[in-house]
KELUM-337183 format. One line per 10 residues: number of its first residue (from 1); for each residue x, y, z of C-alpha. Coordinates in Angstrom, 2 decimals. Example, Ala and Ser with C-alpha at 12.3 -4.5 7.8 and 13.67 -1.06 7.14 Angstrom:
# KELUM-337183
1	12.30:-4.50:7.80 ~ 13.67:-1.06:7.14
# end
This chain:
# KELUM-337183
1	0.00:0.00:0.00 ~ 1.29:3.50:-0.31 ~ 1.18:4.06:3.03 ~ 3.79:1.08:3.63 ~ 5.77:2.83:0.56 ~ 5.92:5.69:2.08 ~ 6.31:4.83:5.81 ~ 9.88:3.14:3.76 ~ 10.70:5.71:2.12 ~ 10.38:7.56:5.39
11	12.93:5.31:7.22 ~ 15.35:5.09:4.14 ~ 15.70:9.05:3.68 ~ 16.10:9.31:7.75 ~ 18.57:7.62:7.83 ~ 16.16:5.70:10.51 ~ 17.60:2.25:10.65 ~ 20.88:3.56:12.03 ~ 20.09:7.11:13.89 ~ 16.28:8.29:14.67
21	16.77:10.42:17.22 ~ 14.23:10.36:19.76 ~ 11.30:13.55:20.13 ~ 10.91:14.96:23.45 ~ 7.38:12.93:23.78 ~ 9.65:9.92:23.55 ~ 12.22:10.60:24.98 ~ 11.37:9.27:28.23 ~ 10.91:5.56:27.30 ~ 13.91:6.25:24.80
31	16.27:6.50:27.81 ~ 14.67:3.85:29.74 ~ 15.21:1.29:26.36 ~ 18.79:2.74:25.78 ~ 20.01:1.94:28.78 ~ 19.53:-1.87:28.42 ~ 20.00:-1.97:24.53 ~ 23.85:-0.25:25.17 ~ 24.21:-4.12:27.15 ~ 22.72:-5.83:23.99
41	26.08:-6.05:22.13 ~ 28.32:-6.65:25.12 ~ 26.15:-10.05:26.35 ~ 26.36:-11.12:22.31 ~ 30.15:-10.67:22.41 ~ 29.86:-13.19:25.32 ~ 27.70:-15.55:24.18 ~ 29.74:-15.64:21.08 ~ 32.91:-16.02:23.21 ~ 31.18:-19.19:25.34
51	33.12:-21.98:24.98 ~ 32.43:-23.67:28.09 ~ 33.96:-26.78:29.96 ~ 33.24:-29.52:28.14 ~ 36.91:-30.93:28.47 ~ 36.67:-30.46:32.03 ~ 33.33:-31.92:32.88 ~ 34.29:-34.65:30.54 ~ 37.46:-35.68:32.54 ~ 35.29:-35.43:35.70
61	33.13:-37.84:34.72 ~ 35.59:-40.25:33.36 ~ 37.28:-40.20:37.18 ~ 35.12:-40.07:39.57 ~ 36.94:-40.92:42.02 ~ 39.73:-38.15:41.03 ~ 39.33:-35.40:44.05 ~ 41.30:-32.42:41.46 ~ 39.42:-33.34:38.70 ~ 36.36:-32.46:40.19
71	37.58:-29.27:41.37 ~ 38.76:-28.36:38.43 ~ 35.34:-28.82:36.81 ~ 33.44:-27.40:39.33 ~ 36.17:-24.24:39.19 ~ 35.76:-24.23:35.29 ~ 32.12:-24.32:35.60 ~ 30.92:-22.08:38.48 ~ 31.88:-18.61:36.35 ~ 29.94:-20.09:33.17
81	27.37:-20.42:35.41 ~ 27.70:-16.77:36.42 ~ 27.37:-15.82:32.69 ~ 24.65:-17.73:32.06 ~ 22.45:-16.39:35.06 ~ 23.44:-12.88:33.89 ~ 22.34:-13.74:30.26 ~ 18.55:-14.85:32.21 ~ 18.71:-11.68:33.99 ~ 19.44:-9.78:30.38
91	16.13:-11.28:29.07 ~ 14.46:-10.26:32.09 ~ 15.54:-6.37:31.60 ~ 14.45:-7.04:27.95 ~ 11.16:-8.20:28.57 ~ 10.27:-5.06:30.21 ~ 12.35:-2.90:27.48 ~ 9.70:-4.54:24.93 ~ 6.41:-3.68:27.50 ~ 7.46:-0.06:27.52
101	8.18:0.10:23.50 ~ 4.46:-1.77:22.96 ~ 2.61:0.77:25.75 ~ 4.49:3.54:23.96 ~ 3.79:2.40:19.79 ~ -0.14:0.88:20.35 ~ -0.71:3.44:22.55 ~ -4.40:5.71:21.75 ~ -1.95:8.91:20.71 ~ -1.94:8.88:17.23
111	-5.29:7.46:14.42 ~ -3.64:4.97:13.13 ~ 0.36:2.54:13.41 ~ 1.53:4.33:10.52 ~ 1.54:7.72:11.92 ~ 3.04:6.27:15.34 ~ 5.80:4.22:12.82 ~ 6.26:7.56:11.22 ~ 6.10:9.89:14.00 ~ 7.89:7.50:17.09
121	10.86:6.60:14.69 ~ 13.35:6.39:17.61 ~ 11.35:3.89:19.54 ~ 10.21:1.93:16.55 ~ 14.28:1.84:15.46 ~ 14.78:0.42:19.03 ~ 12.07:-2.30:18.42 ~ 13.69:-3.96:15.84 ~ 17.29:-3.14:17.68 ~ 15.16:-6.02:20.33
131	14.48:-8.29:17.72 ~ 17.43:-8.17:16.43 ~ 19.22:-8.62:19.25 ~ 16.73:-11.70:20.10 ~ 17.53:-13.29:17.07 ~ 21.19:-12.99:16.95 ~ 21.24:-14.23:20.66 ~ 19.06:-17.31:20.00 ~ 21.23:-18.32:16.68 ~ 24.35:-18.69:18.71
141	22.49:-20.30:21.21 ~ 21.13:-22.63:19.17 ~ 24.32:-24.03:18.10 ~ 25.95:-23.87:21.25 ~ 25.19:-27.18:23.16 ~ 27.71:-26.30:26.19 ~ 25.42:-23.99:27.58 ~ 23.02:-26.42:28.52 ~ 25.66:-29.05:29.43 ~ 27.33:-26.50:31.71
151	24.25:-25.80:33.61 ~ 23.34:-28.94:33.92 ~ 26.16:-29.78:35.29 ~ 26.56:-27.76:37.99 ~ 22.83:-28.30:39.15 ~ 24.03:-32.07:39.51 ~ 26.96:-31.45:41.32 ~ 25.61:-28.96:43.73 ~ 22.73:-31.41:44.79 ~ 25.54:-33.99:45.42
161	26.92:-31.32:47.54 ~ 24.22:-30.67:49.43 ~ 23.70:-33.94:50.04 ~ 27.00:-34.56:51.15 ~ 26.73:-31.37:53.39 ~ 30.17:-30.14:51.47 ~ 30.09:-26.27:51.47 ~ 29.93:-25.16:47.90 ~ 31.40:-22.58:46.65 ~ 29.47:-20.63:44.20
171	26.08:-22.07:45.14 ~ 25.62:-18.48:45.93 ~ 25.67:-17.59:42.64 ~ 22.31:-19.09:41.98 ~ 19.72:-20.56:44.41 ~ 17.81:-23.19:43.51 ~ 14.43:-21.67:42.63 ~ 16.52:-18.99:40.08 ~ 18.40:-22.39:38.94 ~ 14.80:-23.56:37.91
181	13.57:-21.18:36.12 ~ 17.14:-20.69:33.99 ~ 16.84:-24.15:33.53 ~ 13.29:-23.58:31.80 ~ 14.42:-20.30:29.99 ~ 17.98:-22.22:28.54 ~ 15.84:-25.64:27.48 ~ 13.85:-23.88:24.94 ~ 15.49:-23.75:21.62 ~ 14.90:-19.88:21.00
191	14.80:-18.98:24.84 ~ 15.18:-14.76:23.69 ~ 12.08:-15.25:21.36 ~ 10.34:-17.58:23.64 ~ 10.58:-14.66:26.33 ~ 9.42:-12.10:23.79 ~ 7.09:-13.69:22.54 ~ 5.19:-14.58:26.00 ~ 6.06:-10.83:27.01 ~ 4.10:-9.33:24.12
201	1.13:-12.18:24.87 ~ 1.37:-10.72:28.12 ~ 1.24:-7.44:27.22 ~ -2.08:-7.37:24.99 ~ -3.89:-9.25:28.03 ~ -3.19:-6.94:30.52 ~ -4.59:-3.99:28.45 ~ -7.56:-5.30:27.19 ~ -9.02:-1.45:27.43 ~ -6.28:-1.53:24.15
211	-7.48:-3.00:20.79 ~ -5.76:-5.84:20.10 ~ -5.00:-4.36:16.08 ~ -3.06:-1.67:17.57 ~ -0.54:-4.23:18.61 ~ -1.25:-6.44:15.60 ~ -1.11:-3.79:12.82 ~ 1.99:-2.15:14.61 ~ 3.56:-5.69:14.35 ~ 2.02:-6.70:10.24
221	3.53:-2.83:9.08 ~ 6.74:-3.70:10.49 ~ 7.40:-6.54:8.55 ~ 5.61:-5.13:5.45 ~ 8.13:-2.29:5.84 ~ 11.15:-4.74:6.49 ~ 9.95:-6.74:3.64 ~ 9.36:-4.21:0.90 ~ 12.64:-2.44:1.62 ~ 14.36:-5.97:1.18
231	12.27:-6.81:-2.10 ~ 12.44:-3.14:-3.49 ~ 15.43:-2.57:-5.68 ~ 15.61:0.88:-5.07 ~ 15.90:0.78:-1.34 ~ 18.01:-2.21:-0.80 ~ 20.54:-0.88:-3.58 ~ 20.79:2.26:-0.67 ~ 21.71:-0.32:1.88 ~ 25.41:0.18:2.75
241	26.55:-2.94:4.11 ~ 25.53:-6.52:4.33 ~ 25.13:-5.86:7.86 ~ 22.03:-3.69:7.05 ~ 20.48:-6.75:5.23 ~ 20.66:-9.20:8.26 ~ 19.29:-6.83:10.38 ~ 15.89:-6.41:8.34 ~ 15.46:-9.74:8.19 ~ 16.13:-10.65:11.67
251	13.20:-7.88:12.51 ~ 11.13:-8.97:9.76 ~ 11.28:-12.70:10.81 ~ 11.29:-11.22:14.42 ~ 7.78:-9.37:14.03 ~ 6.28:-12.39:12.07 ~ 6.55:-14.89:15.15 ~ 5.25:-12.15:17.51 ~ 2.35:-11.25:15.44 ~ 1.45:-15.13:15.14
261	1.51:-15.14:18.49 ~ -0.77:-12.50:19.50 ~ -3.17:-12.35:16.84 ~ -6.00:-14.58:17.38 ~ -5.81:-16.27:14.12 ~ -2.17:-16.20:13.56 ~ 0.05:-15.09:10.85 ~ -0.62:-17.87:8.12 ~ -4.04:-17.45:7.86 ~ -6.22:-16.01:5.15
271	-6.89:-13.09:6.98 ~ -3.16:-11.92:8.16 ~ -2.00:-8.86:7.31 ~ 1.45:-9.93:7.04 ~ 1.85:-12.02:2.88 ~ 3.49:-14.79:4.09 ~ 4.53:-15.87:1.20 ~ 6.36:-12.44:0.10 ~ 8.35:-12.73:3.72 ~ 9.27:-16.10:2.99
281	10.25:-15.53:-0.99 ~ 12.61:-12.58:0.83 ~ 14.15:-14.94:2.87 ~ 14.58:-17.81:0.04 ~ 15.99:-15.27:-2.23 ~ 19.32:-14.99:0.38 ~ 22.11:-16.77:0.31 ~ 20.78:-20.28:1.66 ~ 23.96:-20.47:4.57 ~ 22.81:-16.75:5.77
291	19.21:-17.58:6.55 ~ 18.75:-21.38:7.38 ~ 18.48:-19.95:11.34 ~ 15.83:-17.80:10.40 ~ 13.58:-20.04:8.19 ~ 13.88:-22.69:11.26 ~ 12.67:-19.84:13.75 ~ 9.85:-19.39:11.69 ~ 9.62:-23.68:11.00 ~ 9.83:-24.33:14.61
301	8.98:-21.13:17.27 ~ 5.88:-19.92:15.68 ~ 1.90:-20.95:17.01 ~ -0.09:-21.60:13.68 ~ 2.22:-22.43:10.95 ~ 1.21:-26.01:11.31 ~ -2.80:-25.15:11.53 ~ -5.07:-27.12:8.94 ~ -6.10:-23.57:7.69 ~ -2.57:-22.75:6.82
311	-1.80:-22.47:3.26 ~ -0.31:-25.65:1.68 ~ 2.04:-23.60:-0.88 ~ 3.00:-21.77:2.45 ~ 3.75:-25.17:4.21 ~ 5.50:-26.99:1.09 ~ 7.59:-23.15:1.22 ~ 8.96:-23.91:4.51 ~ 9.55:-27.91:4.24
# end
């Protein structure tokens, strides 16, 4: 529609998907979402940097019976575990970054998501900086299998401990109703999305004094806009780096899974405002190695993709 044209042509010639800068009506939330979005790129360094103690553990096991071995798994494991909880605690603070962005962009203010998308640039930038981030994060997390080893790890150990009644260092790290629910967060295969995704669920049911199409449409124009400045020539021949390409369709693939989440009906169905099948042509028309992560997100973390009113040329697209 012309409005999606222009709400991209809006974003290209601002400059918006590196620098909105924020109005004074929202500024406030602005600050609040900065301040956990400067963190975004320091936990993804980490993640990225996790190589945790496989070798240890490993040797551990193999001698049980070997007093320093165990130490020096437990030692090897206890600050991975430290990581780890502050990576929970990062979704936490991210969670509520995302309720203040949705009360902020569905809010009564302006008619219509277009005019908040065009006039709340800033926030909507820092939107898809979340999804982004969310994406990236569950990617390397996906193909990291020490994290969950680690953790599970040193809940096993520390219940032989206790047991035992051997002091244990480190069990102050995390206590064992916070080791429960990390546990939960860690064994989902997108644990960021997963936490986004029940945040925004969250969201539209405790403001049911909100339509739920403000959320909705502010969720279907993002990925329209994500979509047509991927499939439109003209803008993606403006985009400077690959860099710039990832990041549209982590937000696009990002919005998708949230819509289909809150919308009542879903994403693949008839009456979704998001064409499925243009999103997922985008994505096909990558490089295959760049976006087999996100066409799995969308295979495996959204609701209604396997609903008997989904499409079947939309199903075979995704097989």
């Amino acid at each position: 529609t012309w409005q999606t044209q222009r709400l991209s042509h809006t974003f290209r010639e601002n400059n918006a998907s590196y620098n909105a800068q924020p109005t004074d009506a929202e500024r406030e939330v602005w600050d609040q979402v900065d301040v956990v979005l400067k963190d975004a790129k320091g936990i993804l360094d980490e993640l990225q940097a996790y190589k945790g103690a496989g070798q240890e553990i490993r040797e551990a096991i193999q001698n049980p019976s070997d007093e320093a071995l165990q130490e020096q798994a437990w030692a090897a494991v206890v600050p991975l575990v430290g990581k780890l909880k502050k990576f929970y605690q990062f979704s936490q603070r991210l969670e509520a970054a995302l309720h203040s962005l949705l009360g902020a962009l569905t809010s009564e203010t302006y008619d219509d998501t277009t005019q908040h998308l065009e006039r709340e640039q800033a926030l909507a930038k820092q939107f898809a900086e979340i999804l982004h981030f969310t994406l990236r994060f569950d990617e390397l997390k996906m193909t990291n299998p020490a994290i969950q080893n680690d953790f599970s790890y040193y809940r096993r150990t520390l219940s032989r401990m206790r047991i035992n009644n051997v002091p244990a260092e480190g069990e102050n790290e995390v206590n064992n109703e916070l080791a429960n629910r990390i546990s939960l967060f860690y064994a989902d295969a997108t644990p960021m999305l997963k936490t986004l995704s029940d945040g925004t669920t969250k969201f539209v049911s405790e403001n049911k004094n909100l339509p739920i199409e403000n959320t909705t449409d502010c969720l279907s124009t993002m990925a329209t806009v994500c979509k047509v400045m991927l499939e439109t020539p003209e803008y993606r021949s403006r985009f400077t780096s690959e860099e710039t390409v990832s990041f549209c369709l982590r937000v696009m693939v990002g919005v998708i899974i949230l819509y289909d989440y809150v919308h009542p009906v879903g994403a693949f169905a008839k009456s979704s405002k998001i064409d499925m099948k243009g999103c997922i042509k985008v994505l096909k028309d990558q490089p295959p190695n760049s976006v087999e992560g996100l066409l799995n997100a969308l295979r495996y973390t959204t609701k209604h993709l396997n609903d008997e009113s989904t499409n079947k040329t939309i199903k075979s697209m995704l097989q």
